[in-house]
PyMOL Python script that loads the backbone (N, CA, C, O; Angstrom):
from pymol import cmd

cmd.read_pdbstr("""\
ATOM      1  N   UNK A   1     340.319 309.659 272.516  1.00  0.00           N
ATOM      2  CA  UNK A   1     339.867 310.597 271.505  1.00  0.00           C
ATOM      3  C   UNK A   1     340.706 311.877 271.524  1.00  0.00           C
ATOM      4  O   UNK A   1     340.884 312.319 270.389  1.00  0.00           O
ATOM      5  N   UNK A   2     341.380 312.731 272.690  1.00  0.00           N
ATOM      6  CA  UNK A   2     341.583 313.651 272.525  1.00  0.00           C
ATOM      7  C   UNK A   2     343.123 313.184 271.872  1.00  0.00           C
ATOM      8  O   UNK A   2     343.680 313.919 271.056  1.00  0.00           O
ATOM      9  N   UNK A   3     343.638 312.099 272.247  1.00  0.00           N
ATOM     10  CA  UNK A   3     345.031 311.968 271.638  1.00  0.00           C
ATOM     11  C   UNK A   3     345.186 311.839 270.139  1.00  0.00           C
ATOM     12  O   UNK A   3     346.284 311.797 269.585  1.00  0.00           O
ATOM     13  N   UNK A   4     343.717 311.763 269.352  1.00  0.00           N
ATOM     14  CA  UNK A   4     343.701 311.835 268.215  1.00  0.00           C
ATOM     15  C   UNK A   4     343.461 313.365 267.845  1.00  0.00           C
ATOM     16  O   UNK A   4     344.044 313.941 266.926  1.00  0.00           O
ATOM     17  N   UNK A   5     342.685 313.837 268.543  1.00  0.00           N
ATOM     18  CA  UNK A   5     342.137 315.276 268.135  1.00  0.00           C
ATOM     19  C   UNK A   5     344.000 316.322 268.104  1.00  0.00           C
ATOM     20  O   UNK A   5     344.362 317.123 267.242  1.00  0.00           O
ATOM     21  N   UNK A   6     344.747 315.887 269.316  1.00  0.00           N
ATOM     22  CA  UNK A   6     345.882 316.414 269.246  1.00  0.00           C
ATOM     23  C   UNK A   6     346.941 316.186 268.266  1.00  0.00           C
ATOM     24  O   UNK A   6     347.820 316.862 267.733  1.00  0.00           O
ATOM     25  N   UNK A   7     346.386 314.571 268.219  1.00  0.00           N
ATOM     26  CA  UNK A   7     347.566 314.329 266.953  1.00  0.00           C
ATOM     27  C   UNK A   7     347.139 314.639 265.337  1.00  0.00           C
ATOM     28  O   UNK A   7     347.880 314.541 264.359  1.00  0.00           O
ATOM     29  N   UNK A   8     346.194 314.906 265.356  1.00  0.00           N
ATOM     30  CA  UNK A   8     345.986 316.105 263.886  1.00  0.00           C
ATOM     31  C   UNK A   8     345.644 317.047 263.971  1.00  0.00           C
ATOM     32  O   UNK A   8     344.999 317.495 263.024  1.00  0.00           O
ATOM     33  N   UNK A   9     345.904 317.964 265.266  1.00  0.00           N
ATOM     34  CA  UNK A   9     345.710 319.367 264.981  1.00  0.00           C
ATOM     35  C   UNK A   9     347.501 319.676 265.217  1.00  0.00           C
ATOM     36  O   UNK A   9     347.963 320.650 265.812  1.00  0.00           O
ATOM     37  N   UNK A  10     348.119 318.808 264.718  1.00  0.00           N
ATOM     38  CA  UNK A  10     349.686 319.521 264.384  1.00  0.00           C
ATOM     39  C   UNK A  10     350.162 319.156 263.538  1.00  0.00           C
ATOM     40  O   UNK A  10     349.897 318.095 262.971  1.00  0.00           O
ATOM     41  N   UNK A  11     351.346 320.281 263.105  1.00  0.00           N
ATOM     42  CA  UNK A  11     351.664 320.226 261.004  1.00  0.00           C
ATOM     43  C   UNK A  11     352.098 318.918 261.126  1.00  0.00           C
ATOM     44  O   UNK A  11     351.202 318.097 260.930  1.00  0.00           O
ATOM     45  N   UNK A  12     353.351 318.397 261.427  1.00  0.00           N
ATOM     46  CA  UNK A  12     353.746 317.358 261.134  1.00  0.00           C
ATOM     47  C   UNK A  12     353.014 315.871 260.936  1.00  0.00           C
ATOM     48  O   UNK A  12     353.421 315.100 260.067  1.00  0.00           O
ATOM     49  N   UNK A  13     352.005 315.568 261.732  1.00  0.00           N
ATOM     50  CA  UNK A  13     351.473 314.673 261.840  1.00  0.00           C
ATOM     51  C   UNK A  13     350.344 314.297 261.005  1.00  0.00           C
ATOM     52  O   UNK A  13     350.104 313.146 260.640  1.00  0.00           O
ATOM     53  N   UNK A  14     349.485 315.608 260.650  1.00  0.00           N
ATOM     54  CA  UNK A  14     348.724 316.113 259.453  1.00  0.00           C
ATOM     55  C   UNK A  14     349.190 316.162 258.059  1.00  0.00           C
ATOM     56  O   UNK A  14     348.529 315.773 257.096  1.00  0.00           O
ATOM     57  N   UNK A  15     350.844 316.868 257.992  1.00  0.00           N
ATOM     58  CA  UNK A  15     351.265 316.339 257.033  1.00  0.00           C
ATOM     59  C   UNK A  15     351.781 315.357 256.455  1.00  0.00           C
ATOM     60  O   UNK A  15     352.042 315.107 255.278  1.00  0.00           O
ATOM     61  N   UNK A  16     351.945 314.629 257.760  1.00  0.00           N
ATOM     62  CA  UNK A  16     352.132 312.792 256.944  1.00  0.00           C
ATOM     63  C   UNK A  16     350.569 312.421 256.130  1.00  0.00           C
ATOM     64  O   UNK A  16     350.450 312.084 254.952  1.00  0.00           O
ATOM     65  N   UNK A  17     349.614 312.573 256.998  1.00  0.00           N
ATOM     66  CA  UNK A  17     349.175 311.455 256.332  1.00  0.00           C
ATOM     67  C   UNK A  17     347.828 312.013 255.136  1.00  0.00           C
ATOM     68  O   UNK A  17     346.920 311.341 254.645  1.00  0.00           O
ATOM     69  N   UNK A  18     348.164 313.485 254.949  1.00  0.00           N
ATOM     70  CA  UNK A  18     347.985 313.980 253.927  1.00  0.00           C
ATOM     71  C   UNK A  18     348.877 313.859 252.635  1.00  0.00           C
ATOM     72  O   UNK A  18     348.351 314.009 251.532  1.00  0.00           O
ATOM     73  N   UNK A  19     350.499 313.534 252.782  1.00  0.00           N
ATOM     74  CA  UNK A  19     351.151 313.397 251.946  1.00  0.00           C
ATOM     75  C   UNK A  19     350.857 311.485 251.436  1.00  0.00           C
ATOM     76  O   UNK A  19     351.059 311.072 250.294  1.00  0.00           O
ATOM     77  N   UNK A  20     350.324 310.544 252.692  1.00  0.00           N
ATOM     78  CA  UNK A  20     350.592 309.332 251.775  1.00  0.00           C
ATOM     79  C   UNK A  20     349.018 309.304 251.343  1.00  0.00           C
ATOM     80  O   UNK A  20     348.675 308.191 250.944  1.00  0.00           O
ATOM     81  N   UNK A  21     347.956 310.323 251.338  1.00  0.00           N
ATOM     82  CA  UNK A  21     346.773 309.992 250.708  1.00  0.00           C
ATOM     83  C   UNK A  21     347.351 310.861 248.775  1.00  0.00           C
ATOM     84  O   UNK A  21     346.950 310.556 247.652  1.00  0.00           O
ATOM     85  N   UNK A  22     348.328 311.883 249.186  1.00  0.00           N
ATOM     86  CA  UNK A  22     349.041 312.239 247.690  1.00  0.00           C
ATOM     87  C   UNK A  22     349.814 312.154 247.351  1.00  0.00           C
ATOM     88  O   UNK A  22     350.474 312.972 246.710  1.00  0.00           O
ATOM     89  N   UNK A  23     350.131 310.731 247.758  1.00  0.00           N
ATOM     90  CA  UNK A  23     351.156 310.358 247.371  1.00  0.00           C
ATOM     91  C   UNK A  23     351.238 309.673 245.965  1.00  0.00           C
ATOM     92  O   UNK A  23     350.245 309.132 245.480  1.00  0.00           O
ATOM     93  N   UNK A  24     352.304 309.705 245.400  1.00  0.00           N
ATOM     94  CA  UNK A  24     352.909 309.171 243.859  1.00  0.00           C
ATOM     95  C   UNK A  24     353.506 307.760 243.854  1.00  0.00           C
ATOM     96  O   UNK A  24     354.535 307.866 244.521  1.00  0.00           O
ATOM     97  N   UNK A  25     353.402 306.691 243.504  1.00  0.00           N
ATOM     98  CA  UNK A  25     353.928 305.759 243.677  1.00  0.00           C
ATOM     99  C   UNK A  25     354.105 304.725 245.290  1.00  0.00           C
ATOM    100  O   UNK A  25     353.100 304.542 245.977  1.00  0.00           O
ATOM    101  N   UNK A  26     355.256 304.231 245.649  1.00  0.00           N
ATOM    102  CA  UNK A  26     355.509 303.775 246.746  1.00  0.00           C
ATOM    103  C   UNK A  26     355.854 304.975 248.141  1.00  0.00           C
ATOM    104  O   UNK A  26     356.672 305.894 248.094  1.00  0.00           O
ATOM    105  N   UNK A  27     355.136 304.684 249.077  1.00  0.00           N
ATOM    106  CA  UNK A  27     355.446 305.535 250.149  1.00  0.00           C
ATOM    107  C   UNK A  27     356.180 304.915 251.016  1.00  0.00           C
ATOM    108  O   UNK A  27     355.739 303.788 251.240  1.00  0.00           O
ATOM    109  N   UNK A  28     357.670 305.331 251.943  1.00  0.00           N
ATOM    110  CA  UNK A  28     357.919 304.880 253.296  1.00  0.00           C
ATOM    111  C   UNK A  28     358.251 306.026 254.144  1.00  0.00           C
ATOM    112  O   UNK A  28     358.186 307.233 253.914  1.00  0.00           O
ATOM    113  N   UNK A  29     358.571 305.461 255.035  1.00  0.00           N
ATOM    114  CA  UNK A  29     358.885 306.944 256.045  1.00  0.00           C
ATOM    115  C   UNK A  29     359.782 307.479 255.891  1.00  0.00           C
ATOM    116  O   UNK A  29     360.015 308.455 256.603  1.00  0.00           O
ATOM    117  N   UNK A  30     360.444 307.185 255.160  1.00  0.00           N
ATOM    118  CA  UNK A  30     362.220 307.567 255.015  1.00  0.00           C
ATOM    119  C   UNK A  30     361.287 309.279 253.756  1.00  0.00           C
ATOM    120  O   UNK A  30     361.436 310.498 253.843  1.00  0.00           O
ATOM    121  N   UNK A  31     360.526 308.503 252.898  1.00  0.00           N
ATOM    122  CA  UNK A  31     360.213 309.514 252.258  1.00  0.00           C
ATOM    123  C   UNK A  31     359.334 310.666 252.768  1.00  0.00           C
ATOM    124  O   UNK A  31     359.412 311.859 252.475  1.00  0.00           O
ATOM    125  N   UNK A  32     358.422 310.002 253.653  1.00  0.00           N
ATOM    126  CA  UNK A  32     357.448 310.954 253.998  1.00  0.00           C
ATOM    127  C   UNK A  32     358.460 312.113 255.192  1.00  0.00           C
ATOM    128  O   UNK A  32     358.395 313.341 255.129  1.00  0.00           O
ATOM    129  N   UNK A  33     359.165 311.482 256.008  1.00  0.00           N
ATOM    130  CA  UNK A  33     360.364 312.495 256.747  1.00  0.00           C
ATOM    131  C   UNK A  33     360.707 313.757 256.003  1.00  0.00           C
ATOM    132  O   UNK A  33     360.512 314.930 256.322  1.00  0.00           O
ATOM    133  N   UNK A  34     361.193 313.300 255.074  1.00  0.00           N
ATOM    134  CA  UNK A  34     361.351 314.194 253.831  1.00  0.00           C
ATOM    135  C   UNK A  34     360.442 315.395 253.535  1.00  0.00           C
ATOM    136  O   UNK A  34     360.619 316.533 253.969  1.00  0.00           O
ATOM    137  N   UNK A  35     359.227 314.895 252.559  1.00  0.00           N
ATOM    138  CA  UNK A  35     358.242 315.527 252.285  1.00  0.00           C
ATOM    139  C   UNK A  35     357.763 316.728 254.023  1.00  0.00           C
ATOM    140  O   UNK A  35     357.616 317.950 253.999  1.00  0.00           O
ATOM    141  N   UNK A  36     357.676 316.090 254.896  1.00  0.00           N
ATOM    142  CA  UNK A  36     357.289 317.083 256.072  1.00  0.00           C
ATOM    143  C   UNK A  36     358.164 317.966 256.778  1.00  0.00           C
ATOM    144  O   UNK A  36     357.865 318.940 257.468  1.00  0.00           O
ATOM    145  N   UNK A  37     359.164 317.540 256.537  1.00  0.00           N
ATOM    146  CA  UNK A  37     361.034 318.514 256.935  1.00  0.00           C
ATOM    147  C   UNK A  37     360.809 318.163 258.432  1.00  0.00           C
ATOM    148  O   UNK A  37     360.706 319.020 259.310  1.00  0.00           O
ATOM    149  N   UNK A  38     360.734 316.632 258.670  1.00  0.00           N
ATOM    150  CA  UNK A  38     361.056 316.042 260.540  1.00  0.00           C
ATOM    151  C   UNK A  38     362.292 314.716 260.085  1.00  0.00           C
ATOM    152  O   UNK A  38     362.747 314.242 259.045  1.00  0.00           O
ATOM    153  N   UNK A  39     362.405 314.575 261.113  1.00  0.00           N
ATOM    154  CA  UNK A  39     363.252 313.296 261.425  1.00  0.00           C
ATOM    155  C   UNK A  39     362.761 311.835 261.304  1.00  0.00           C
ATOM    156  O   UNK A  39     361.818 311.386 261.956  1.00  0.00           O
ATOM    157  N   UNK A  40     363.317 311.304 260.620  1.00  0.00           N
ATOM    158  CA  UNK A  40     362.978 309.717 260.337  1.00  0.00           C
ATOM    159  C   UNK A  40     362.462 308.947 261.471  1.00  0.00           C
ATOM    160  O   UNK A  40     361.722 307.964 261.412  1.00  0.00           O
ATOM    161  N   UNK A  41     363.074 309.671 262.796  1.00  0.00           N
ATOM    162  CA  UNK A  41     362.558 308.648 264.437  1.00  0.00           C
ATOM    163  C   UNK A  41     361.021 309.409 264.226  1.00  0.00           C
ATOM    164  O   UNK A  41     359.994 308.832 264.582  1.00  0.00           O
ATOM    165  N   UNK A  42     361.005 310.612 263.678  1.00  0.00           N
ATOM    166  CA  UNK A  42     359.677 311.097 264.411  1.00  0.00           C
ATOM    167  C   UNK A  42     358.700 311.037 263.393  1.00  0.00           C
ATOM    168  O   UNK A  42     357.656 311.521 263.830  1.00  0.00           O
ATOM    169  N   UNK A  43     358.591 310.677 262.295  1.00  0.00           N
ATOM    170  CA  UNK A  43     358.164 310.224 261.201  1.00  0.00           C
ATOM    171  C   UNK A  43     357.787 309.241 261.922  1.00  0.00           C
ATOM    172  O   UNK A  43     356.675 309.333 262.441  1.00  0.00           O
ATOM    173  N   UNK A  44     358.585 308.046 262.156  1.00  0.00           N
ATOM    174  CA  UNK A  44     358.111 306.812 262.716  1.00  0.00           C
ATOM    175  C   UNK A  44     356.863 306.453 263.736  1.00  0.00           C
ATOM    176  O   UNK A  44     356.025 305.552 263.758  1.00  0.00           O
ATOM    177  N   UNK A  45     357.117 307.476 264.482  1.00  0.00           N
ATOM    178  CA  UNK A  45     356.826 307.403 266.079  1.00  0.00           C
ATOM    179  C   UNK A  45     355.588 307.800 265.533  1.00  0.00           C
ATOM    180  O   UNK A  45     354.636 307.159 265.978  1.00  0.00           O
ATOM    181  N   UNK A  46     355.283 308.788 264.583  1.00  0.00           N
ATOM    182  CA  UNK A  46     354.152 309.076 264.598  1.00  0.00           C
ATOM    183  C   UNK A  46     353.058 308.038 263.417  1.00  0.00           C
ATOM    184  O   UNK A  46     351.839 307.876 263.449  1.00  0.00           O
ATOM    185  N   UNK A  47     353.783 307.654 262.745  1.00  0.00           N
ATOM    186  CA  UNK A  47     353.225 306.418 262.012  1.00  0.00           C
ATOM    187  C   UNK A  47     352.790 304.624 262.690  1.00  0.00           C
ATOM    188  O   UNK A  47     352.234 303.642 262.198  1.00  0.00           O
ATOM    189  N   UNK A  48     353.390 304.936 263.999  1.00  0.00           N
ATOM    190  CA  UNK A  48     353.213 303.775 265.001  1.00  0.00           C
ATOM    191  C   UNK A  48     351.722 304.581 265.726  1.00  0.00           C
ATOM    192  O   UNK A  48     350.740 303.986 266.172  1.00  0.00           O
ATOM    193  N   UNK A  49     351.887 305.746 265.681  1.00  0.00           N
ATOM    194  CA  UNK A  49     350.385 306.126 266.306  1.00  0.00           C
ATOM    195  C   UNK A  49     349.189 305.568 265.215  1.00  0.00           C
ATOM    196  O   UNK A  49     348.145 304.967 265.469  1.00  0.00           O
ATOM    197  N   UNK A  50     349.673 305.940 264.087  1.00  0.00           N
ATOM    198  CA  UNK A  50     348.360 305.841 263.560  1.00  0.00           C
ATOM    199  C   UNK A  50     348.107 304.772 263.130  1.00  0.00           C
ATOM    200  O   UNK A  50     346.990 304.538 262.670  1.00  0.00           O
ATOM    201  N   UNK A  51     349.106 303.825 263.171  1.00  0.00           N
ATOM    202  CA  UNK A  51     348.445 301.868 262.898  1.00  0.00           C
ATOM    203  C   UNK A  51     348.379 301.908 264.021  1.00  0.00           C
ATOM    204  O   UNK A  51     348.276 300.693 264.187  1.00  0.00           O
ATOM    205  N   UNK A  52     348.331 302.545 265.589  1.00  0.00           N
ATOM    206  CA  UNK A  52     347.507 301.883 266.915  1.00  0.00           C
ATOM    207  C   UNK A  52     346.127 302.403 266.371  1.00  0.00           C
ATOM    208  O   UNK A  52     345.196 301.609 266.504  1.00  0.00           O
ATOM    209  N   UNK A  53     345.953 303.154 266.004  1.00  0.00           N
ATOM    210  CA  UNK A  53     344.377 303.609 265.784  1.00  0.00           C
ATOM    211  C   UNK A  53     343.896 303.477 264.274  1.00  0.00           C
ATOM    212  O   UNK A  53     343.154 304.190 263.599  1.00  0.00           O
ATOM    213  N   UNK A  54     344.599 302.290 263.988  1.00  0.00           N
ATOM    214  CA  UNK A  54     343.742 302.101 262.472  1.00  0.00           C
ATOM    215  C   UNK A  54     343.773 302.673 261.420  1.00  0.00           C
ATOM    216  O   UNK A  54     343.062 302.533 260.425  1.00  0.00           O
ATOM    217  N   UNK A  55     344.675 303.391 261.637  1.00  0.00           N
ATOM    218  CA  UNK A  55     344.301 304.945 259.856  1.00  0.00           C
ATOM    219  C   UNK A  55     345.668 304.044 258.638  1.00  0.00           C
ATOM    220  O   UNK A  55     345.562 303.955 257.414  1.00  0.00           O
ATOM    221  N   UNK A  56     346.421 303.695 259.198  1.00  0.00           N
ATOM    222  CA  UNK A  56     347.559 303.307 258.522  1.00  0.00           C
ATOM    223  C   UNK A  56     347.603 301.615 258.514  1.00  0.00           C
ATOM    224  O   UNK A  56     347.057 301.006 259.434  1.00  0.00           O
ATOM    225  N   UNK A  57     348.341 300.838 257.331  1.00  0.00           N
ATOM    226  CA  UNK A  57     348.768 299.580 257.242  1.00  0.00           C
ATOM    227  C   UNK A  57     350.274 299.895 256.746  1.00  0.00           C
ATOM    228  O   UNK A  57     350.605 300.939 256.183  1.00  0.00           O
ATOM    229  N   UNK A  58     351.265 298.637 257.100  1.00  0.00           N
ATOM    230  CA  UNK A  58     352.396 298.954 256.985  1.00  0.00           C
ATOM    231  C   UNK A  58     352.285 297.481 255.799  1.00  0.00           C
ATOM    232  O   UNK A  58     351.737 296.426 256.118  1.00  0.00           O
ATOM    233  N   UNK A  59     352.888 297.717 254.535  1.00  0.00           N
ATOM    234  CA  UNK A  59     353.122 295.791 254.388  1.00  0.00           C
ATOM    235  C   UNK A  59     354.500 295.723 253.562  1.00  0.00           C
ATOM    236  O   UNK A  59     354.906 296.353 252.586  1.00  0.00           O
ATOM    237  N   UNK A  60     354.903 294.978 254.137  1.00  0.00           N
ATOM    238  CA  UNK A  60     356.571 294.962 254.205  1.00  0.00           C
ATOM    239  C   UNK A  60     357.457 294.396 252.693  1.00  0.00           C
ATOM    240  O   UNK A  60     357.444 293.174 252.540  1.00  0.00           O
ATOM    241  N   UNK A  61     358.005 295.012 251.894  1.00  0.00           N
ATOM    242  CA  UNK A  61     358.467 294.541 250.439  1.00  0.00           C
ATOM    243  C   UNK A  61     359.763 294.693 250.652  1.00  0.00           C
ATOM    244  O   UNK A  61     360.524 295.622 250.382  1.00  0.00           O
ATOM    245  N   UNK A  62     359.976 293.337 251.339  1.00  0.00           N
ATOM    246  CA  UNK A  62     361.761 293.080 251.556  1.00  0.00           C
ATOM    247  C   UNK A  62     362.318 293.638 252.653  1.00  0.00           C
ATOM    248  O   UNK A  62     361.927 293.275 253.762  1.00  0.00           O
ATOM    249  N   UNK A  63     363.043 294.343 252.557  1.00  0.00           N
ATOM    250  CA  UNK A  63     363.645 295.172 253.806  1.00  0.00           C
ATOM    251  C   UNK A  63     362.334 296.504 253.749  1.00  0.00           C
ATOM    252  O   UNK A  63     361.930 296.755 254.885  1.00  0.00           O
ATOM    253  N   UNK A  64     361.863 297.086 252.982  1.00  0.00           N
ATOM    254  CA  UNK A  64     360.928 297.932 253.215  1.00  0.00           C
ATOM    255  C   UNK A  64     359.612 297.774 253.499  1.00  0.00           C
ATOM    256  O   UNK A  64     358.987 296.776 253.141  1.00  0.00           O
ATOM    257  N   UNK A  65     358.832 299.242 254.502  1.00  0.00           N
ATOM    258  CA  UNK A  65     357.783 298.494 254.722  1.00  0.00           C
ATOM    259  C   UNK A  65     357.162 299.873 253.580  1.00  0.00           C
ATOM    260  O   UNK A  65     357.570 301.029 253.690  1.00  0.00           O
ATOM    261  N   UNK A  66     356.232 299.473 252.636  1.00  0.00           N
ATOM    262  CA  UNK A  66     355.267 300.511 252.224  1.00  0.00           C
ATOM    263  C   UNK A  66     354.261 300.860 253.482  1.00  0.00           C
ATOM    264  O   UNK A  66     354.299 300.317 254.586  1.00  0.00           O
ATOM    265  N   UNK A  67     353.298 301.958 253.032  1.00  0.00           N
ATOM    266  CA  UNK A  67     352.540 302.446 254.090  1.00  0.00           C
ATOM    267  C   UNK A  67     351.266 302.910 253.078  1.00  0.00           C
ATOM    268  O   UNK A  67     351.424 303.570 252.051  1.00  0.00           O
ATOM    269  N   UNK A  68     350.240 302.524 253.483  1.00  0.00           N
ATOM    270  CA  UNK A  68     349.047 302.373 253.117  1.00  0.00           C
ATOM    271  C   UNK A  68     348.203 303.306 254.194  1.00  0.00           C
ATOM    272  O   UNK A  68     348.496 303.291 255.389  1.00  0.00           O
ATOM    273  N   UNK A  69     347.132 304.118 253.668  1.00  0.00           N
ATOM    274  CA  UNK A  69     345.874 304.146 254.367  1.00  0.00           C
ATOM    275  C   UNK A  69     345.038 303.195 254.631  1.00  0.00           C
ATOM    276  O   UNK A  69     344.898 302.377 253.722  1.00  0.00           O
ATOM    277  N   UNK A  70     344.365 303.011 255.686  1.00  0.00           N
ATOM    278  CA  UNK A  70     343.053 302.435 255.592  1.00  0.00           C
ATOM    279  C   UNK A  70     342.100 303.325 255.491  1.00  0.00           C
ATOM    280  O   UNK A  70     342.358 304.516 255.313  1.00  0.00           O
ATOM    281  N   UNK A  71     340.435 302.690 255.627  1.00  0.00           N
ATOM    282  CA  UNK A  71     339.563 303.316 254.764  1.00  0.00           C
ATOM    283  C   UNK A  71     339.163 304.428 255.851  1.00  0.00           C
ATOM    284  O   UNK A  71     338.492 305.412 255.538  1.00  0.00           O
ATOM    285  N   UNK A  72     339.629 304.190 257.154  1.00  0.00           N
ATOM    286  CA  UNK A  72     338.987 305.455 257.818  1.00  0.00           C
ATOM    287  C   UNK A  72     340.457 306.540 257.868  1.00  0.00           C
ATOM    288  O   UNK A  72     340.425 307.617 258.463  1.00  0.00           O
ATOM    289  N   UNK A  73     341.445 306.131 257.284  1.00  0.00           N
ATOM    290  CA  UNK A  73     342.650 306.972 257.941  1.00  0.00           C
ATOM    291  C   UNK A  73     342.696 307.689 256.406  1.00  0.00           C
ATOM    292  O   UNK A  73     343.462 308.622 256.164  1.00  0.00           O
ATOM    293  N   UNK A  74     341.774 307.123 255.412  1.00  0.00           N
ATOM    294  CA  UNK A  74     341.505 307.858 253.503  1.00  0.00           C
ATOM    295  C   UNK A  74     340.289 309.096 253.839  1.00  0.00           C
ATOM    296  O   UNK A  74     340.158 310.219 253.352  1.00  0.00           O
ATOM    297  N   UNK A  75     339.618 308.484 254.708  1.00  0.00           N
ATOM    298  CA  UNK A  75     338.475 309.809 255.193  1.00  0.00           C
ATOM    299  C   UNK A  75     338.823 310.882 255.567  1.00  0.00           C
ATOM    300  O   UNK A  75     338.443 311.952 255.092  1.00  0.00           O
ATOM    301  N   UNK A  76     339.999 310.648 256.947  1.00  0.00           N
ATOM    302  CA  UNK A  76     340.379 311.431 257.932  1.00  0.00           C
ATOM    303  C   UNK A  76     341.402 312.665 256.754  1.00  0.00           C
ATOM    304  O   UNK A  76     341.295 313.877 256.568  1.00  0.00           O
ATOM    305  N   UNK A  77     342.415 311.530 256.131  1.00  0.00           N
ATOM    306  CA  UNK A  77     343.432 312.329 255.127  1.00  0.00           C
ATOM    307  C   UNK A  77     342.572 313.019 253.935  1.00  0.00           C
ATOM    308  O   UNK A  77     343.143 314.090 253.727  1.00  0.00           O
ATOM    309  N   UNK A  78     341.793 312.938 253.318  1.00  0.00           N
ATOM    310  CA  UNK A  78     340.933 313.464 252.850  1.00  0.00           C
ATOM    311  C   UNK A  78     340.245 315.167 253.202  1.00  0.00           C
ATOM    312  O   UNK A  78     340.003 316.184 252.551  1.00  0.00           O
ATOM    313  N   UNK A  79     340.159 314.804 254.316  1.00  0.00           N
ATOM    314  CA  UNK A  79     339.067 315.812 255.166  1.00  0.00           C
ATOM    315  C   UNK A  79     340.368 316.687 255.464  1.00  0.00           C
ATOM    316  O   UNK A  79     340.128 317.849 255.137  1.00  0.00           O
ATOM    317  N   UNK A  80     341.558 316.555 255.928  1.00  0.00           N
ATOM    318  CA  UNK A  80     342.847 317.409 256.337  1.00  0.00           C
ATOM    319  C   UNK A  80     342.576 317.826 254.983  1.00  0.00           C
ATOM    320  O   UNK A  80     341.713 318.676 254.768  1.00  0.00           O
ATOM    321  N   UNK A  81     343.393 317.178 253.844  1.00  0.00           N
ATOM    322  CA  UNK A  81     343.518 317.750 252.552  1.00  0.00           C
ATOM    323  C   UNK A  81     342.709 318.438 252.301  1.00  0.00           C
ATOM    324  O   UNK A  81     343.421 318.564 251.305  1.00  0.00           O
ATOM    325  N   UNK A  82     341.706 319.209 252.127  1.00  0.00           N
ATOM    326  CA  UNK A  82     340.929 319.819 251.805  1.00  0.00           C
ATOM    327  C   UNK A  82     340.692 321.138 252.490  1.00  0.00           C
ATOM    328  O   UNK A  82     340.391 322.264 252.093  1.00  0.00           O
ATOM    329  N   UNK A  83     340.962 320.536 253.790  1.00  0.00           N
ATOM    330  CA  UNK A  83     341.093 321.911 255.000  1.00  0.00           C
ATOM    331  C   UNK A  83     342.492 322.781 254.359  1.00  0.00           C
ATOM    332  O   UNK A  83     342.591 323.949 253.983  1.00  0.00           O
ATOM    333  N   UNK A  84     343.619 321.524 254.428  1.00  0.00           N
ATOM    334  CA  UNK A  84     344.613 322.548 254.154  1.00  0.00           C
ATOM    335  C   UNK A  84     344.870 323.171 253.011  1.00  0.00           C
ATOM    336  O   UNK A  84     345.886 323.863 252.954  1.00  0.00           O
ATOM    337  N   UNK A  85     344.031 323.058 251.901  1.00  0.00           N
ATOM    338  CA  UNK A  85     343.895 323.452 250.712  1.00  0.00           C
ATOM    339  C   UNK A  85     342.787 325.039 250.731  1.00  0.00           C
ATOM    340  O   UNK A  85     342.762 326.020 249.989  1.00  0.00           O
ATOM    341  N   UNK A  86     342.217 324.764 251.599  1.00  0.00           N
ATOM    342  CA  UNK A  86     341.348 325.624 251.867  1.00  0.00           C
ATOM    343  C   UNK A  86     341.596 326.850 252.405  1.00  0.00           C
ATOM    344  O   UNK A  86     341.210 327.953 252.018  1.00  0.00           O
ATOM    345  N   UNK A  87     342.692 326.370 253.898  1.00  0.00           N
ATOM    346  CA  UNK A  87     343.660 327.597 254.234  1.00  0.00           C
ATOM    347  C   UNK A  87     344.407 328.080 253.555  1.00  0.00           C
ATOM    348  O   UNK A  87     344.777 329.230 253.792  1.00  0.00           O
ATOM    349  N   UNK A  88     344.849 327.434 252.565  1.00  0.00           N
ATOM    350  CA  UNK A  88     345.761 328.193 251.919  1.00  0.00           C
ATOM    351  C   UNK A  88     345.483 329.242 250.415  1.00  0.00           C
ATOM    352  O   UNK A  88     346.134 330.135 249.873  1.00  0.00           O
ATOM    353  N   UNK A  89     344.139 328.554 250.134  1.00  0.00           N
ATOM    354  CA  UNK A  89     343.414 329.475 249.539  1.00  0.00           C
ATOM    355  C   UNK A  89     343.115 331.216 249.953  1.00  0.00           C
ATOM    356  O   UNK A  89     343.175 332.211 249.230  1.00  0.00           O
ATOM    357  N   UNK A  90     342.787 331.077 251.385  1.00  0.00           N
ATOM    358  CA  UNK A  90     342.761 332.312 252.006  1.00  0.00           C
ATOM    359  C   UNK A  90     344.050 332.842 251.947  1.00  0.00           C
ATOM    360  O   UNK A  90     343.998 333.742 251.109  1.00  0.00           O
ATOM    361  N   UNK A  91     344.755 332.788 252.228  1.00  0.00           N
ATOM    362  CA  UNK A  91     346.401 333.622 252.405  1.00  0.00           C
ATOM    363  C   UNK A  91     346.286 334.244 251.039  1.00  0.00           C
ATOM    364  O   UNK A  91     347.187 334.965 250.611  1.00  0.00           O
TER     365      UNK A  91
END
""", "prot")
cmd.dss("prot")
cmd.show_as("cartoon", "prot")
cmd.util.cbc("prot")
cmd.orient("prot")
């Protein structure tokens, strides 16, 4: 539990999987790297965390894999989104 509590109380990791719950079309990591301003290894690394704990599905279209929420990792991204919408309301 706490390795989850750590791995979304930091930007990068929060902002993945807030960006593939708003996301536009097809998501991969190559894009989401992007969208969060990290590195494609660490994009990865952290998208291998969250299909060990269920929040993410990967399903593979050719050489690419898309990246999906599952229904508890749509809750979790949900509940960020809103927080961070919220902080930023205050500023």
């Amino acid at each position: 539990m706490d390795e989850l509590k750590d791995l979304f109380l930091q930007d990068k990791p929060a902002g993945i999987l807030v960006e593939i719950k708003r996301g536009r079309g097809e998501i991969y990591a190559s894009i989401l790297s992007k969208e969060v301003d990290c590195t494609y290894s660490h994009a990865v690394k952290i998208l291998k965390k969250f299909e060990q704990n269920n929040l993410v599905e990967f399903d593979k279209n050719g050489r690419k894999k898309l990246i999906e929420l599952t229904d508890e990792g749509e809750k979790i991204a949900s509940t960020l989104d809103e927080l961070i919408r919220e902080i930023n309301s205050v500023k």
